[in-house]
Backbone as ProteinMPNN parsed JSONL, in Angstrom:
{"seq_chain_A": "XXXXXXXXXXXXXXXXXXXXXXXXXXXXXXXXXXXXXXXXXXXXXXXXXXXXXXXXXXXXXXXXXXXXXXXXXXXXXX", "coords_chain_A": {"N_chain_A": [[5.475, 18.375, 13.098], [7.42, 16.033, 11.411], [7.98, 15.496, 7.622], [8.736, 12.407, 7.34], [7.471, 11.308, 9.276], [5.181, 11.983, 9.912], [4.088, 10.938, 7.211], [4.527, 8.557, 8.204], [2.351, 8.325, 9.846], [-0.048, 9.25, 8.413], [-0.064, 6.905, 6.339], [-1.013, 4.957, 8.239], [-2.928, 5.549, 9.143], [-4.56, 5.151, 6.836], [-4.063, 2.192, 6.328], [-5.842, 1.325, 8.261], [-8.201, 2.437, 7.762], [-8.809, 0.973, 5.446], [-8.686, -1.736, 6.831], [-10.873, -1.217, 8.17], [-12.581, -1.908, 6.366], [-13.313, 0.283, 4.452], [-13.826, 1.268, 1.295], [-13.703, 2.928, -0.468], [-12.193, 5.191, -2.128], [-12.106, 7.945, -2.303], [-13.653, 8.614, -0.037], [-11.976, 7.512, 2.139], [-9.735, 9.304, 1.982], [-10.719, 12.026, 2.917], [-11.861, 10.964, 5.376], [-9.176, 10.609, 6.421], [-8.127, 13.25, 6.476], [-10.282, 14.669, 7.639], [-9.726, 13.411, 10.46], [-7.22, 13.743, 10.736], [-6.192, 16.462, 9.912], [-4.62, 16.992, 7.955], [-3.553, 18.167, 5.06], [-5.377, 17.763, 2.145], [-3.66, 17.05, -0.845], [-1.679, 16.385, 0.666], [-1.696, 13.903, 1.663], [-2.986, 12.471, -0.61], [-0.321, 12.231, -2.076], [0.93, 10.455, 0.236], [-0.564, 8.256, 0.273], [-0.442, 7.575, -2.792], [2.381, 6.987, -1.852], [2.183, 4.987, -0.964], [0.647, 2.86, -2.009], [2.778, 1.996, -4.187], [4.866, 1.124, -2.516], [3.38, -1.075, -2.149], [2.844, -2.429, -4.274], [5.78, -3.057, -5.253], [6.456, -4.809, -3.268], [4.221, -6.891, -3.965], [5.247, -7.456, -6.747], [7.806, -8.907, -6.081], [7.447, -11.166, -5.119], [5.494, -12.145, -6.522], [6.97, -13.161, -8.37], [8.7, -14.503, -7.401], [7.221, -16.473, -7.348], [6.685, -16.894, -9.579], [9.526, -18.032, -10.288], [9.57, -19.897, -8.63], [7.306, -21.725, -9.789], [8.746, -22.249, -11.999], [11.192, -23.64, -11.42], [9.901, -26.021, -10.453], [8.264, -26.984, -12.632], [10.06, -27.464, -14.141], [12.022, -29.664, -13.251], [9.522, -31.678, -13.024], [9.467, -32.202, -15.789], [11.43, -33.944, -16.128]], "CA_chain_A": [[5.65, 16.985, 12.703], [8.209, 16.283, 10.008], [7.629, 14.588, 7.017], [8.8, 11.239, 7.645], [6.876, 10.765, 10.972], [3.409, 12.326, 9.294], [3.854, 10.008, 6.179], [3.798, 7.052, 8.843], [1.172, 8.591, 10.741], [-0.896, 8.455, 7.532], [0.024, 5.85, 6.285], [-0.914, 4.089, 9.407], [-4.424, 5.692, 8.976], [-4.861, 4.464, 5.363], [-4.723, 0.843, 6.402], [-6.906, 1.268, 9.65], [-9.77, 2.636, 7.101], [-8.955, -0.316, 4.812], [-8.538, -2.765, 7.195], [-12.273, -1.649, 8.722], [-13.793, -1.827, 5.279], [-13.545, 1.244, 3.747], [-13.097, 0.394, 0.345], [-14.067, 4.509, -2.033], [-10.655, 6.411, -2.387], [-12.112, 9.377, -1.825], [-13.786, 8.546, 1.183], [-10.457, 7.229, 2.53], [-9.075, 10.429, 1.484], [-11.853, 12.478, 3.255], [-11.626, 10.731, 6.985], [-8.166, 10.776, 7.052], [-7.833, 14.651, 6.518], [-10.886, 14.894, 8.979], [-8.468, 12.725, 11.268], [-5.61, 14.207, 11.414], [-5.666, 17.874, 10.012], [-3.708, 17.519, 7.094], [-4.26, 18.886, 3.611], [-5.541, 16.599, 1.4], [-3.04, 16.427, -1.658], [-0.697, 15.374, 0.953], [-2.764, 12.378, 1.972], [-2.973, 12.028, -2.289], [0.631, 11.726, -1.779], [1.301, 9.536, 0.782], [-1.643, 7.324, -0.195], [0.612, 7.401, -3.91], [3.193, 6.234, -2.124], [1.861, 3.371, -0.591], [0.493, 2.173, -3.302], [3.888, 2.209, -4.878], [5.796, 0.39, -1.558], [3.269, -2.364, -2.154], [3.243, -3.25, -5.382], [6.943, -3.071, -5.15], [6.243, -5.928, -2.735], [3.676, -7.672, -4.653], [6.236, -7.586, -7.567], [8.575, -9.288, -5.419], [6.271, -12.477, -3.938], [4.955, -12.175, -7.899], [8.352, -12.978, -9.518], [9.16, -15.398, -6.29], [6.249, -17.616, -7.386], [7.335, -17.483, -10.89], [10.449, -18.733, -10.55], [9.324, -21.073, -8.381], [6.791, -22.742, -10.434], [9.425, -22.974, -13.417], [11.57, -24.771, -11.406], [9.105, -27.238, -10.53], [8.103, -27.194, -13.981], [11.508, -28.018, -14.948], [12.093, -30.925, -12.502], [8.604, -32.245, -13.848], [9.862, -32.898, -17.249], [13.043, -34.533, -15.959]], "C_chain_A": [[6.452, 16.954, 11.403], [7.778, 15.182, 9.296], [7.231, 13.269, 6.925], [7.73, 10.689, 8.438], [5.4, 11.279, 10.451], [3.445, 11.755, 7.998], [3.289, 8.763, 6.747], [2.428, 7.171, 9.473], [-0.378, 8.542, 9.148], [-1.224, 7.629, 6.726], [-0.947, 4.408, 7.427], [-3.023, 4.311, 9.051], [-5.343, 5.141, 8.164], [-5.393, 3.415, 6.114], [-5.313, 0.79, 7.375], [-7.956, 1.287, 8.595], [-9.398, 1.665, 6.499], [-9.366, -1.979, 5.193], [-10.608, -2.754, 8.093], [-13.098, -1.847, 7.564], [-13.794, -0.876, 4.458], [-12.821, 0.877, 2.308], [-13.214, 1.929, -1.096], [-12.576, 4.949, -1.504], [-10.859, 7.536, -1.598], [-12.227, 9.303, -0.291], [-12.588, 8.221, 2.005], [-9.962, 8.552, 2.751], [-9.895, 11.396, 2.795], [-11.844, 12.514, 4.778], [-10.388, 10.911, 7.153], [-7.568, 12.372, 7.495], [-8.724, 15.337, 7.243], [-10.113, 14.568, 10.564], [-7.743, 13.47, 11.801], [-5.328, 15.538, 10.914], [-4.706, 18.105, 8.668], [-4.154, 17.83, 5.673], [-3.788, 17.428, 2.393], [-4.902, 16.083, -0.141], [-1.693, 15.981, -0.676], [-0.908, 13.89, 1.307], [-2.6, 11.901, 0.45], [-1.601, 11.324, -2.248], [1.229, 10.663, -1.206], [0.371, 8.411, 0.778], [-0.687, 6.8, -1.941], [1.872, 6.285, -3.667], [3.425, 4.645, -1.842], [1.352, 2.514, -1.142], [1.748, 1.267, -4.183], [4.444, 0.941, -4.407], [4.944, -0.799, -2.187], [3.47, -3.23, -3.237], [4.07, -3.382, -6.07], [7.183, -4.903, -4.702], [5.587, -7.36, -3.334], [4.817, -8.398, -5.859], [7.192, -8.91, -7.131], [8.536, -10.822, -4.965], [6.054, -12.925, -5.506], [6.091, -13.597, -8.292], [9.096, -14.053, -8.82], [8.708, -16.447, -6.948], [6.882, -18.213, -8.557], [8.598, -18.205, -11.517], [10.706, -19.788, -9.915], [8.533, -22.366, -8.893], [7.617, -23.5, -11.435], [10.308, -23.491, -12.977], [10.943, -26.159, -10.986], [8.764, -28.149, -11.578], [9.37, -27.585, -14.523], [11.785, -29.536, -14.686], [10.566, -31.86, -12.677], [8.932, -33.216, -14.825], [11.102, -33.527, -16.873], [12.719, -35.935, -15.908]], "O_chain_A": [[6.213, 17.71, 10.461], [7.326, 14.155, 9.801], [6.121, 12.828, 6.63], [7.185, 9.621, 8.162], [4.467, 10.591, 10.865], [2.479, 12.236, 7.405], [2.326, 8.088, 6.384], [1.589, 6.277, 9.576], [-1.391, 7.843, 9.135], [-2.373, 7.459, 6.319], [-1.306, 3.262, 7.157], [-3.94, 3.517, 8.841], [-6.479, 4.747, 8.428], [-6.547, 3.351, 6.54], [-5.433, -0.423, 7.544], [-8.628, 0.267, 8.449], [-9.756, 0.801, 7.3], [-9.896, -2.905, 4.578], [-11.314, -3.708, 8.422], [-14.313, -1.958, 7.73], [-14.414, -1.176, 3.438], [-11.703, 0.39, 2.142], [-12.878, 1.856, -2.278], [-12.174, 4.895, -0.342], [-10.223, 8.009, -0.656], [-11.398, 9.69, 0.533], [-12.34, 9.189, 2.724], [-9.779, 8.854, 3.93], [-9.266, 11.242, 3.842], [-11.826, 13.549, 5.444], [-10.188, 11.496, 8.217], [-6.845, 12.657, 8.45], [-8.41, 16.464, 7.627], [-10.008, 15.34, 11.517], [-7.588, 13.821, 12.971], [-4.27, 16.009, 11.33], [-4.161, 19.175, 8.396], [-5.328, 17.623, 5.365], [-2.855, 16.706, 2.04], [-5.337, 15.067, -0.682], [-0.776, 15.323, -1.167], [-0.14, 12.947, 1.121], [-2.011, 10.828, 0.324], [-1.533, 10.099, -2.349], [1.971, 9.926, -1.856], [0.752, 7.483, 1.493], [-0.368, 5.619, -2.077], [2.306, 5.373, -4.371], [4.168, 3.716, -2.156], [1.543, 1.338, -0.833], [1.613, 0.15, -4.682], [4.607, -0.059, -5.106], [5.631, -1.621, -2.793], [4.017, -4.332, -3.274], [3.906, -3.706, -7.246], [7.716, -5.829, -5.315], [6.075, -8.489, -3.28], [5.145, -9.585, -5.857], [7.251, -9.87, -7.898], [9.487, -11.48, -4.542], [6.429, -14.063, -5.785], [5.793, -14.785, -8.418], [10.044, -14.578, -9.405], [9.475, -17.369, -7.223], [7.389, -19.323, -8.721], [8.765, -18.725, -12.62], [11.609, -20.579, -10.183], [8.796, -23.546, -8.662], [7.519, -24.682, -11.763], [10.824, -24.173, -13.862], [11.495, -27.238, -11.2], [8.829, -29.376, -11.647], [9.367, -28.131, -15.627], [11.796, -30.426, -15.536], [10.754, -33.018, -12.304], [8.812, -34.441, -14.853], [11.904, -33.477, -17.806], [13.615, -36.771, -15.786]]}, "name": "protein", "num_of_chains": 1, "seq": "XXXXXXXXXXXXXXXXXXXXXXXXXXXXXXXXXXXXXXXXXXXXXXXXXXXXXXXXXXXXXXXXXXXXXXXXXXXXXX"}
């Protein structure tokens, strides 16, 4: 399995345990490398990076809002 394609594959795993509830790190950490076989600072890793992608995203939606309120806020005072 090359990188790419076993990043998505745990990736994919991550938000399954998130999305049923699992809410400890470790534990996260723990089933997924029961899961699927892989060694668990790469899971650290690709758990790192998804972290990363989202609050890339968040950032993004963040910074959306904010420049949407201040033009509201602008057209307010008008």
């Amino acid at each position: 399995m090359n990188r790419t394609n076993q990043s998505t594959v745990i990736k994919a795993a991550i938000n399954s345990l998130l999305d049923k509830g699992v809410t400890d790190k470790q534990d996260i950490y723990t089933k997924v490398v029961d899961e699927l076989g892989v060694p668990r600072p790469t899971v650290r890793r690709v758990a790192r990076d998804l972290r990363n992608e989202l609050l890339e995203k968040i950032q993004i939606l963040q910074s959306d809002t904010k420049t949407s309120t201040a033009t509201v806020e602008a057209t307010a005072e008008q």
